[in-house]
C-alpha positions in Angstrom: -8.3 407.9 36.5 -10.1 405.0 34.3 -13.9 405.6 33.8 -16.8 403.1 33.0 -19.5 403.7 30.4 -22.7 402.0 30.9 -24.3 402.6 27.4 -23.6 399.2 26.3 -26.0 396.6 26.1 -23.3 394.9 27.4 -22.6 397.2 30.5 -26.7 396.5 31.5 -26.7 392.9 31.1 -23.5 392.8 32.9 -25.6 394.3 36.2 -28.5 393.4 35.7 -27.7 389.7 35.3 -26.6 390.0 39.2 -28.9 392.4 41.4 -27.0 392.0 44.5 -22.9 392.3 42.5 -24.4 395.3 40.4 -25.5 397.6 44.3 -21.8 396.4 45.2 -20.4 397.6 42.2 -22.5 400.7 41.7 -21.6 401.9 45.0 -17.9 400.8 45.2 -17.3 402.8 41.4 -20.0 405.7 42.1 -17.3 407.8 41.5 -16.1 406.5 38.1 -19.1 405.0 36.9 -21.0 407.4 33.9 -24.8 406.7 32.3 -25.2 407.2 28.3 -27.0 405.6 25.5 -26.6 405.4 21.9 -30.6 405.5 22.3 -32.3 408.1 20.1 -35.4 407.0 18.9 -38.4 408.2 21.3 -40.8 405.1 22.3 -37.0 402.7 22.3 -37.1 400.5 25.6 -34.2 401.5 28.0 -33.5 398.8 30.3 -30.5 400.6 32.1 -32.6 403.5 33.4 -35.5 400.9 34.2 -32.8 399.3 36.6 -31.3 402.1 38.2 -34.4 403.3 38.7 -35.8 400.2 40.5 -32.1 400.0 42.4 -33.2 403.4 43.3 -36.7 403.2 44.4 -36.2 400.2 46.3 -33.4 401.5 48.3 -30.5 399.6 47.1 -28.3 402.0 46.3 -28.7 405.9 47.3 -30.1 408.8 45.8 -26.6 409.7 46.1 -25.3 406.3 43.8 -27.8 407.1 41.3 -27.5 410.9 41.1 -23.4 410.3 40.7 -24.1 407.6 37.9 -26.9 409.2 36.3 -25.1 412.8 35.7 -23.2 413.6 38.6 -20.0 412.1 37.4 -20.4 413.3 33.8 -20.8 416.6 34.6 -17.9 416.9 36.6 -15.8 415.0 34.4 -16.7 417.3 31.5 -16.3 420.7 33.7 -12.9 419.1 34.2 
């Protein structure tokens, strides 16, 4: 029942300093893994979205990955 938060600056550097460990790990943990940001200022770079998305669009991990990661998992988490 443990969770993962990628908001952290930590969480993105973690993945994105390994392309090929973060698609193993993103799709091993798509059930437990959750997107946020402590981001609030419009115009603030967002690195974490700019690598799923590129993960996504290139085909390394599914639209189903990214859809659980992106809200999927929080949503149902929350509805809980």
């Amino acid at each position: 029942n443990l969770h993962g938060d990628l908001s952290a600056g930590s969480g993105c550097n973690a993945l994105t300093r390994d392309r090929d460990y973060a698609v193993k790990f993103l799709t091993e943990f798509q059930d437990r893994l959750l997107f946020g940001t402590d981001i609030c200022a419009p115009g603030t770079p967002t690195p974490l979205v700019d690598f799923l998305l590129e993960l996504r669009t290139a085909g390394a991990i599914s639209e189903v990955v990214f859809q659980k990661v992106a809200r999927g998992n929080a949503e149902r988490l929350l509805a809980g």
